[in-house]
ROLUMDREN-735295 format. One record per residue: residue number from 1; residue in three letters; y, x negated, z of N, C-alpha, C, O in turn. Coordinates in steps of 0.02 Angstrom, whole numbers, plus 50000, padded with zeros to 5 digits. Last residue first. Layout:
REM ROLUMDREN-735295
[site NUM, 'ALA', [Y, X, Z], [Y, X, Z], [Y, X, Z], [Y, X, Z]],
...
END
This chain:
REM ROLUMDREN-735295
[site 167, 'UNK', [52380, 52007, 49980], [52403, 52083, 49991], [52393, 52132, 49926], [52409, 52191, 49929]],
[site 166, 'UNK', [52388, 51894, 49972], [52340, 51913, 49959], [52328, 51999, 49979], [52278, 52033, 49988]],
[site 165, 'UNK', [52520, 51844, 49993], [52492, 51834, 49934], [52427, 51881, 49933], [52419, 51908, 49878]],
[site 164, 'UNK', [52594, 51825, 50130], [52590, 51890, 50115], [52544, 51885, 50027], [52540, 51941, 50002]],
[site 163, 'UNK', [52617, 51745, 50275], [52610, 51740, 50198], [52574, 51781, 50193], [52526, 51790, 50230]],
[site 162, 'UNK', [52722, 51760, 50399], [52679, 51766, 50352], [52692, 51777, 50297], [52741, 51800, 50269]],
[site 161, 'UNK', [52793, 51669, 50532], [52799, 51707, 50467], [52727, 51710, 50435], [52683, 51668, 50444]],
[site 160, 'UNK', [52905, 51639, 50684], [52840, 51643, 50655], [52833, 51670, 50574], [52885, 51698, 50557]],
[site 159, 'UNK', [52978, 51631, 50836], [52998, 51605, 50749], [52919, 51607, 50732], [52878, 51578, 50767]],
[site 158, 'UNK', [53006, 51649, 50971], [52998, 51686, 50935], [52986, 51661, 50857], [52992, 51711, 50823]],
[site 157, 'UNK', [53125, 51554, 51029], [53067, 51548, 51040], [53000, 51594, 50999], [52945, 51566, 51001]],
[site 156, 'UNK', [53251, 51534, 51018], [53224, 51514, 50934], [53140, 51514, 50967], [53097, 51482, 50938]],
[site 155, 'UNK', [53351, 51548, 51092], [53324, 51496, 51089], [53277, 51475, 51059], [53255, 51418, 51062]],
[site 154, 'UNK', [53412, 51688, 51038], [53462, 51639, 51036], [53424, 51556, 51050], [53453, 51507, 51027]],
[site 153, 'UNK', [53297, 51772, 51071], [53299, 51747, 51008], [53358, 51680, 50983], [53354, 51641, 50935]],
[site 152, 'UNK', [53298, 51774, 51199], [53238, 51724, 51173], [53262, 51711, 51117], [53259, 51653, 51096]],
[site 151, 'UNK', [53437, 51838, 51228], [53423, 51774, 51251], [53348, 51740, 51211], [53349, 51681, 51196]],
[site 150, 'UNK', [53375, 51960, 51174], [53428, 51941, 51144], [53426, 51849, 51167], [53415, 51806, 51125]],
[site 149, 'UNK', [53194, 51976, 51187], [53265, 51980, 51219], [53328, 51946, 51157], [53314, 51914, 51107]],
[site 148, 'UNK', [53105, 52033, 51060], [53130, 51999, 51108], [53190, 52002, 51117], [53234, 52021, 51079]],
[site 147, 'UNK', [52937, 52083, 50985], [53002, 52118, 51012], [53012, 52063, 51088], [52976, 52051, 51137]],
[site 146, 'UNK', [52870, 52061, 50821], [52904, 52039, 50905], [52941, 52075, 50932], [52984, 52104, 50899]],
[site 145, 'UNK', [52779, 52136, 50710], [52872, 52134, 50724], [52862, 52098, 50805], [52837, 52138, 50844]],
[site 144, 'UNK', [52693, 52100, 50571], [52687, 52109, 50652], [52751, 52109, 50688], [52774, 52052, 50685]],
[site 143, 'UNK', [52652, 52200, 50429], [52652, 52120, 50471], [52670, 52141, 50552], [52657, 52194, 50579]],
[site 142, 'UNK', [52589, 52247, 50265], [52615, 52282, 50337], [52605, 52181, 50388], [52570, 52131, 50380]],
[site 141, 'UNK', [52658, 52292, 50135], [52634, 52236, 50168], [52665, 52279, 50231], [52714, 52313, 50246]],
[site 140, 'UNK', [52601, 52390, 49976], [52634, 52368, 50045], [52596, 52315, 50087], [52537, 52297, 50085]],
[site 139, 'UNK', [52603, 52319, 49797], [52595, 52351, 49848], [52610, 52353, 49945], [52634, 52301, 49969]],
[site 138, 'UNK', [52761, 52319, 49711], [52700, 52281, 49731], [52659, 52333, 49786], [52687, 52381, 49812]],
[site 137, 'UNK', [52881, 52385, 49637], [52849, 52338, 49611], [52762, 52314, 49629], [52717, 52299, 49590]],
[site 136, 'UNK', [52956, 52417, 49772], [52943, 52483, 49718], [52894, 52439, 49658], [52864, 52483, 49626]],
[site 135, 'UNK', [52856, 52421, 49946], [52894, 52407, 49879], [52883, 52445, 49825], [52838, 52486, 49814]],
[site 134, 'UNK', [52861, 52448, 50113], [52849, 52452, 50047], [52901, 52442, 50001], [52962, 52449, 50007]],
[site 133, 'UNK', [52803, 52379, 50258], [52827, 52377, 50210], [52843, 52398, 50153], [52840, 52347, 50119]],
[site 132, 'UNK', [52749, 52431, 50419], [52728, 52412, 50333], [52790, 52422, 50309], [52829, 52464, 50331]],
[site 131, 'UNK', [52706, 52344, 50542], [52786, 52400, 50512], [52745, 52355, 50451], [52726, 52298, 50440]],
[site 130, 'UNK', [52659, 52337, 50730], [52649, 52339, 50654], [52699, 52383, 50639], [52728, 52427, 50670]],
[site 129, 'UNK', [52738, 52269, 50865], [52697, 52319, 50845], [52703, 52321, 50762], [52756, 52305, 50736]],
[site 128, 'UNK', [52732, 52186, 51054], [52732, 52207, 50968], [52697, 52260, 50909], [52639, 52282, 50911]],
[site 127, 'UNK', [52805, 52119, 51189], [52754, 52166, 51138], [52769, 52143, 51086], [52806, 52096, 51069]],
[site 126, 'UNK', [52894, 52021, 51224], [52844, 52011, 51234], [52786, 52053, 51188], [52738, 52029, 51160]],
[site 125, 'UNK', [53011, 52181, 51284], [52996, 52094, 51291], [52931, 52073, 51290], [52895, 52091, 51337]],
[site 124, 'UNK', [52989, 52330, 51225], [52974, 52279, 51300], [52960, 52221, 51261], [52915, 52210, 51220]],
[site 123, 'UNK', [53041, 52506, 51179], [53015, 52409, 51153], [53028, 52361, 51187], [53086, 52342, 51183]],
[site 122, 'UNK', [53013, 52634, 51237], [53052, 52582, 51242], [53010, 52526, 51207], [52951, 52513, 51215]],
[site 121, 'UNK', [52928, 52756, 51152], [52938, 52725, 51196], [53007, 52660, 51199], [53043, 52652, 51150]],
[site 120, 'UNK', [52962, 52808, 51006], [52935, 52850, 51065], [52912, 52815, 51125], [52869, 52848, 51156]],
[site 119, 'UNK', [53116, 52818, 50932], [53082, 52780, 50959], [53037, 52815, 51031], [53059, 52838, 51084]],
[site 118, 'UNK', [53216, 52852, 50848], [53163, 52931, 50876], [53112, 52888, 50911], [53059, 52917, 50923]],
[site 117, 'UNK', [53208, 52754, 50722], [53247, 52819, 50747], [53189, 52862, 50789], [53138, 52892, 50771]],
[site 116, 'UNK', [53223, 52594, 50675], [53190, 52620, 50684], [53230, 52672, 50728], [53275, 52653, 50766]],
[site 115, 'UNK', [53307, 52519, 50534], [53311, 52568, 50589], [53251, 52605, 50613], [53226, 52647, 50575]],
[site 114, 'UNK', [53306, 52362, 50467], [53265, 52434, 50458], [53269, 52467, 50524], [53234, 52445, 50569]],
[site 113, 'UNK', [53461, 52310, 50389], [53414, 52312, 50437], [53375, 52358, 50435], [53395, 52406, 50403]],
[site 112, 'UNK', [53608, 52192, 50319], [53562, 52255, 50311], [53476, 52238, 50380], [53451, 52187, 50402]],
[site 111, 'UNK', [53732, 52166, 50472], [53689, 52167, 50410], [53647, 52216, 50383], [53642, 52272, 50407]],
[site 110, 'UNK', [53708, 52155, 50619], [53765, 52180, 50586], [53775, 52165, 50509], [53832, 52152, 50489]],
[site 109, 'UNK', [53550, 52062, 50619], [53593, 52116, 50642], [53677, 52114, 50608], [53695, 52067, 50572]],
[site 108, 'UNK', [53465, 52052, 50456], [53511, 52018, 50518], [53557, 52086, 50548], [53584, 52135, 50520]],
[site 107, 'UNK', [53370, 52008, 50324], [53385, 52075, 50368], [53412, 52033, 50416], [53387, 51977, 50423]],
[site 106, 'UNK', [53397, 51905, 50180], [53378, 51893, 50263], [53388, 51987, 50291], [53426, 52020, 50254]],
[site 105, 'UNK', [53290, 51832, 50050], [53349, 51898, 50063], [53347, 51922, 50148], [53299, 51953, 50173]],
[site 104, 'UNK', [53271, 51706, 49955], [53267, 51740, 50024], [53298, 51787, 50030], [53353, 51780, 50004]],
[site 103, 'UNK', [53206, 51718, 49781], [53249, 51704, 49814], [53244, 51741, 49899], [53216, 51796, 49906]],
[site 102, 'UNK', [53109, 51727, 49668], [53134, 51677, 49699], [53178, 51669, 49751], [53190, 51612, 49769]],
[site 101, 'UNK', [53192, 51886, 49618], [53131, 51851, 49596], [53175, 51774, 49638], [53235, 51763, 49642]],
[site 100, 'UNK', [53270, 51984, 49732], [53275, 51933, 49675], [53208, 51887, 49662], [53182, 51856, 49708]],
[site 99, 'UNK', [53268, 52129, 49778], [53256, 52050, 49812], [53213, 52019, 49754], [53154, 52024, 49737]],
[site 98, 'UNK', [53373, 52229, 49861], [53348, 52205, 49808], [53322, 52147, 49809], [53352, 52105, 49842]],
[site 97, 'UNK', [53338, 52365, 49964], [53357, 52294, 49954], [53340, 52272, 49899], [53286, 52294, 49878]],
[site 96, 'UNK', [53380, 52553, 49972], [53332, 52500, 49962], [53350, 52420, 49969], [53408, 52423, 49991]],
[site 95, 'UNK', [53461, 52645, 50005], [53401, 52667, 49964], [53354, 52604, 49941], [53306, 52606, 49903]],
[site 94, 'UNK', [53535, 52647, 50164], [53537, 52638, 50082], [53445, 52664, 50052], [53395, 52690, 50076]],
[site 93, 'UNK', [53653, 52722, 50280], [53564, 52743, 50263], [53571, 52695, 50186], [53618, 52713, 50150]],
[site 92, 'UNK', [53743, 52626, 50374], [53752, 52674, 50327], [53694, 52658, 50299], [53677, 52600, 50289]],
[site 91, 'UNK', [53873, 52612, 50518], [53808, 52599, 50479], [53790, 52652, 50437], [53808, 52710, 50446]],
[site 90, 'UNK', [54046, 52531, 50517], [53985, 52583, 50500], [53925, 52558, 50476], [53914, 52511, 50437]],
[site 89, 'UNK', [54195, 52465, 50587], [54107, 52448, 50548], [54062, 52504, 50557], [54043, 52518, 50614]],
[site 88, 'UNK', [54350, 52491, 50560], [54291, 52531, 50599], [54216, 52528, 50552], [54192, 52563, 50508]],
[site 87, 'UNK', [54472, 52479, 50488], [54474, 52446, 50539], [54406, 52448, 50568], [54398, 52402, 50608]],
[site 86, 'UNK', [54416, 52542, 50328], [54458, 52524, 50363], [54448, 52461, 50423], [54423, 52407, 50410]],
[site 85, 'UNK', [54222, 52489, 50364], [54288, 52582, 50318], [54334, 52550, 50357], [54317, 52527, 50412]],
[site 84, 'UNK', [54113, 52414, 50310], [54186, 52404, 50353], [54230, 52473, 50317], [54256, 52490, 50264]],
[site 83, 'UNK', [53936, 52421, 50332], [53991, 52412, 50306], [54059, 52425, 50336], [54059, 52448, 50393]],
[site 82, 'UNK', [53769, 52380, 50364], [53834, 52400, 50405], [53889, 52378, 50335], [53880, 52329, 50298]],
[site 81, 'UNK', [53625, 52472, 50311], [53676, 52405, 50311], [53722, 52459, 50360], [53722, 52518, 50380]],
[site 80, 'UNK', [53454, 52519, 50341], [53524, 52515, 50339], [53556, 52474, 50312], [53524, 52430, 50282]],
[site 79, 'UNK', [53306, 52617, 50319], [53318, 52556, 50290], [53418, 52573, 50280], [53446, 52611, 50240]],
[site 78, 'UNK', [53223, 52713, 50427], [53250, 52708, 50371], [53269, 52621, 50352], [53239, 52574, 50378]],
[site 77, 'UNK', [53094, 52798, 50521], [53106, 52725, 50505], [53155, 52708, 50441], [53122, 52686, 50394]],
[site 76, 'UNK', [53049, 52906, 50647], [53076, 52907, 50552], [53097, 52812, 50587], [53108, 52783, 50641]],
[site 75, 'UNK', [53006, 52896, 50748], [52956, 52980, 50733], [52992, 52932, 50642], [52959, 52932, 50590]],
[site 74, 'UNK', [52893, 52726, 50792], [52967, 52776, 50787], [52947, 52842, 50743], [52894, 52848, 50712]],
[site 73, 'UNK', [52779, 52649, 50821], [52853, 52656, 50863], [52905, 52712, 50870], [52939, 52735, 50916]],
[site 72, 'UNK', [52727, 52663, 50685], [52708, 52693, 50739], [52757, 52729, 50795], [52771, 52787, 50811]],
[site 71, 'UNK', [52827, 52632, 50554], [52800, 52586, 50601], [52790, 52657, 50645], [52832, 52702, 50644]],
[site 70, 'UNK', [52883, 52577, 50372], [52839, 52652, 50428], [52829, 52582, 50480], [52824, 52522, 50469]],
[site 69, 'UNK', [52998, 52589, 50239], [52968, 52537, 50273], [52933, 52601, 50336], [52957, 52657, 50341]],
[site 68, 'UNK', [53049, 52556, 50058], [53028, 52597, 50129], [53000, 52544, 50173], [52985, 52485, 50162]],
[site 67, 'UNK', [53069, 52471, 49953], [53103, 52550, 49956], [53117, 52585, 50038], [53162, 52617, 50066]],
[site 66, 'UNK', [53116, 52330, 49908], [53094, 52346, 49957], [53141, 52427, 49982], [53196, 52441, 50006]],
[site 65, 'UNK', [53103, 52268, 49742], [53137, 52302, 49779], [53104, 52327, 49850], [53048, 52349, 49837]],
[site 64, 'UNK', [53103, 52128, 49626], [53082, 52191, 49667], [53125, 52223, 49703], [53185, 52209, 49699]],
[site 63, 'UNK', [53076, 52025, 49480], [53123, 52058, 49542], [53089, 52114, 49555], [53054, 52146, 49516]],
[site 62, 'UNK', [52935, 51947, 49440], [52994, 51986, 49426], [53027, 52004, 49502], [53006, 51998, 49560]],
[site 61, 'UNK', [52867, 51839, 49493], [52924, 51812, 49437], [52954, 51862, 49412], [52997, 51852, 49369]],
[site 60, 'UNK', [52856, 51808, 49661], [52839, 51843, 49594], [52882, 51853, 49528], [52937, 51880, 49531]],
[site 59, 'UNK', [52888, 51806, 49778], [52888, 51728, 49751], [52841, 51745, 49665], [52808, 51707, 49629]],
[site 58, 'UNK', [53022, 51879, 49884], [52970, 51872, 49826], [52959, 51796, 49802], [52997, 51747, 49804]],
[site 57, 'UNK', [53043, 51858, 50065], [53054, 51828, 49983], [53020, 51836, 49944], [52969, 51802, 49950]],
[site 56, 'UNK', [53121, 51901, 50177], [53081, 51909, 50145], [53109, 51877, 50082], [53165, 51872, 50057]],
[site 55, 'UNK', [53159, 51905, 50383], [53182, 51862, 50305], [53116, 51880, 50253], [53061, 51877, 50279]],
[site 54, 'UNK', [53238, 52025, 50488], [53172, 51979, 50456], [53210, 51950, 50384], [53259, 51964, 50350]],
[site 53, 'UNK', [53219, 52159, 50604], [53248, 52116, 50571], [53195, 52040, 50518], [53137, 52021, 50520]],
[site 52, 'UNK', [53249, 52328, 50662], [53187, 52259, 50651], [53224, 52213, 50599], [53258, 52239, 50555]],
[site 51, 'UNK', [53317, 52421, 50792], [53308, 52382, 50738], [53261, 52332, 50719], [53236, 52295, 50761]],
[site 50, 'UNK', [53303, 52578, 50878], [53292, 52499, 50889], [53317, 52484, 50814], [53334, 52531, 50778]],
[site 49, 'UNK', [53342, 52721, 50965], [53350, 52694, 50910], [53348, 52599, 50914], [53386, 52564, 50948]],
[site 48, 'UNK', [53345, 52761, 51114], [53325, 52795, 51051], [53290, 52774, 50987], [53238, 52794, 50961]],
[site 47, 'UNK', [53358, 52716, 51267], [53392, 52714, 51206], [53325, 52747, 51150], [53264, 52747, 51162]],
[site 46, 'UNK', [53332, 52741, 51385], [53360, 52783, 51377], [53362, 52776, 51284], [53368, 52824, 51246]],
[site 45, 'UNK', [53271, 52606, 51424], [53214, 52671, 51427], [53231, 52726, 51383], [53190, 52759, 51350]],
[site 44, 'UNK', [53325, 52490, 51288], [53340, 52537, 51371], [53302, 52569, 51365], [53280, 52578, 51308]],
[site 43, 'UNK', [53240, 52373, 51195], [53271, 52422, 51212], [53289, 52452, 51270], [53253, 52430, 51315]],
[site 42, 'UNK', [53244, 52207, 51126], [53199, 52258, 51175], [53245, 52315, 51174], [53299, 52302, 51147]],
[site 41, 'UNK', [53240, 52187, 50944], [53265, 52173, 51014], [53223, 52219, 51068], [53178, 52258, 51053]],
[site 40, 'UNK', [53118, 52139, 50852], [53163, 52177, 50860], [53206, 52164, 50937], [53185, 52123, 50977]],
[site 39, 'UNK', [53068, 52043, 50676], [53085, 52027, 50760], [53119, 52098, 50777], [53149, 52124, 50730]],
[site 38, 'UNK', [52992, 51928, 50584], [53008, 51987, 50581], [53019, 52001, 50677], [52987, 51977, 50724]],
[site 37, 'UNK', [52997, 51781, 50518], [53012, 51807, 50572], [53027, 51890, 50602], [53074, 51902, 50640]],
[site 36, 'UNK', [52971, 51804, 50331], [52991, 51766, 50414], [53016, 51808, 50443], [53047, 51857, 50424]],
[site 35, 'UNK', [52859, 51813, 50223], [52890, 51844, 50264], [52887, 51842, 50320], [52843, 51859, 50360]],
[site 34, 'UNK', [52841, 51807, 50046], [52851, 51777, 50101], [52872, 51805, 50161], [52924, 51835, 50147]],
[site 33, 'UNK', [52723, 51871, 49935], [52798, 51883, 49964], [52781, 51834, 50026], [52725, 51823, 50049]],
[site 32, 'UNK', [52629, 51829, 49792], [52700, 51902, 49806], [52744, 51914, 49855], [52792, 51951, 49848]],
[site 31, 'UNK', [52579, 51715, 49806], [52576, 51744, 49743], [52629, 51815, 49744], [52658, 51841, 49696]],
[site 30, 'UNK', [52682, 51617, 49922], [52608, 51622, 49902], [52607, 51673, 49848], [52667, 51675, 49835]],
[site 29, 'UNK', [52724, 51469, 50013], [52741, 51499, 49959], [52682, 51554, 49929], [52631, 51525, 49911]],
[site 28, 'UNK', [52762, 51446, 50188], [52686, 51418, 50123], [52724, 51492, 50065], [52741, 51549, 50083]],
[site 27, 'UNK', [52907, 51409, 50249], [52857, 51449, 50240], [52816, 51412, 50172], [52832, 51371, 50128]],
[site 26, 'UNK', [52991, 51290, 50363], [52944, 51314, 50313], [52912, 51358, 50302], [52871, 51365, 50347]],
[site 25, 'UNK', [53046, 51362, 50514], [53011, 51330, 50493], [53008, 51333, 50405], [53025, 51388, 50382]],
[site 24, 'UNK', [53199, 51390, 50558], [53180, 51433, 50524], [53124, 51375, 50521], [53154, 51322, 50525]],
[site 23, 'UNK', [53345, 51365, 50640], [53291, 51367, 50663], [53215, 51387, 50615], [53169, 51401, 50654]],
[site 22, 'UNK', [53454, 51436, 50572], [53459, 51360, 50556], [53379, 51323, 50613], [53369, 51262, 50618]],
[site 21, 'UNK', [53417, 51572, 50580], [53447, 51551, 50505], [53418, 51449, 50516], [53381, 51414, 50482]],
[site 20, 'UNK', [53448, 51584, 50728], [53381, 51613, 50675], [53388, 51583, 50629], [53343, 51541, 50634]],
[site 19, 'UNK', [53589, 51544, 50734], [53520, 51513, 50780], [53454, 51520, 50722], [53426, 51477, 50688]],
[site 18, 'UNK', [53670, 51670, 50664], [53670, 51580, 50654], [53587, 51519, 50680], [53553, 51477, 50650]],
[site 17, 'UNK', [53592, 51760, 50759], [53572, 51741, 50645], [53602, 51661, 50632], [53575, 51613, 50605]],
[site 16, 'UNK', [53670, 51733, 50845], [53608, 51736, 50867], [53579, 51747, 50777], [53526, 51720, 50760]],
[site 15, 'UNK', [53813, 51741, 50803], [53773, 51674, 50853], [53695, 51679, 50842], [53663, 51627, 50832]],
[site 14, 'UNK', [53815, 51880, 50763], [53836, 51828, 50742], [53793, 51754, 50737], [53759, 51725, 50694]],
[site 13, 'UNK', [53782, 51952, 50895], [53747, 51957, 50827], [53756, 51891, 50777], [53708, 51858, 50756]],
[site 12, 'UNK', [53915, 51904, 50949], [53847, 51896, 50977], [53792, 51888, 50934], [53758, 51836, 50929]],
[site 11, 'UNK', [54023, 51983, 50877], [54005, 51885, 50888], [53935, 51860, 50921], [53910, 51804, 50915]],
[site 10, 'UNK', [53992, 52095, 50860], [53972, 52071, 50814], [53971, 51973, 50844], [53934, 51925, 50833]],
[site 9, 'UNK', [53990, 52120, 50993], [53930, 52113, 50989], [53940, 52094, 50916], [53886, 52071, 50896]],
[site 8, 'UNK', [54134, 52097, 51020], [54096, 52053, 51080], [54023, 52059, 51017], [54002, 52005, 50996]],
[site 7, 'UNK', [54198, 52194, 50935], [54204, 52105, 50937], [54153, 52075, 50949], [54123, 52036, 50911]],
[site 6, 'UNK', [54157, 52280, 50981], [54111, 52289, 50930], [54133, 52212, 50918], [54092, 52171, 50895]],
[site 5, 'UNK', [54235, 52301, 51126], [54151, 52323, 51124], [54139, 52277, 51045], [54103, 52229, 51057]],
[site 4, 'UNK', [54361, 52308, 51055], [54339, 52273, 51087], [54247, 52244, 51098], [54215, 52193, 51084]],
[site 3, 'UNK', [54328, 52388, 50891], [54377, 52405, 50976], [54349, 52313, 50990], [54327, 52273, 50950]],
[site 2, 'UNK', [54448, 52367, 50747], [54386, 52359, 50798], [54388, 52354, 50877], [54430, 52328, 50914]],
[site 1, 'UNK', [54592, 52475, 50718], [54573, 52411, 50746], [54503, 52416, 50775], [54490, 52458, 50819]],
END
């Protein structure tokens, strides 16, 4: 059985992609990728490990793949999902996203996400810090991650994106 603890934060997580999702401006369409809201939560002094989250879209008429991803922030940066073994949600390292010619492919907490590991400071409300991107198709896009409270992101104050065409 999911304990208790993982109820509370998948419903939280939950709420707060519902918000993101139905808050989303327009993006300008442009020759190789779209890319909303890239965001992380803040962290404890103590904690380690953050996440970055975000919506991307090729707008290139073949399919791609998003292999890797680097940011300063952290000593390793992998690329997750969460999946369900039995009763007990796991996170688990993949080898990439696929992301369909035309189409949005969202990062969301208790979803797929880019882990940042070995974080060499805390991530404070308000900062931010660069995270390239890479693909197995295009070249990398590096953009700007937010880092906000759980509460900012539930009021959609944070919402921003770039257009990535001339990359």
């Amino acid at each position: 059985m999911i304990s208790r603890y993982y109820k509370i934060a998948f419903a939280l997580f939950a709420l707060v992609s519902s918000v993101l999702i139905s808050s989303h401006s327009m993006a300008t369409k442009s020759d190789a990728y779209v890319i909303e809201n890239p965001y992380a939560f803040v962290t404890a002094s103590a904690q380690k490990n953050g996440a970055v989250f975000l919506k991307i879209k090729s707008t290139n008429e073949q399919d791609d793949k998003l292999i890797a991803a680097s940011a300063d922030v952290a000593e390793r940066v992998e690329l997750h999902t969460h999946i369900m073994e039995g009763d007990v949600m796991k996170m688990r390292k993949v080898e990439g996203y696929d992301l369909p010619a035309g189409e949005m492919v969202e990062l969301k907490p208790m979803s797929h996400h880019i882990m940042l590991m070995g974080l060499e400071n805390p991530l404070e409300e308000g900062s931010a810090f660069p995270l390239t991107l890479n693909f197995e198709h295009h070249a990398p896009v590096t953009v700007e991650v937010k880092v906000v409270s759980p509460a900012s992101a539930m009021s959609g104050d944070h919402h921003h994106h770039h257009d990535h065409g001339a990359h």
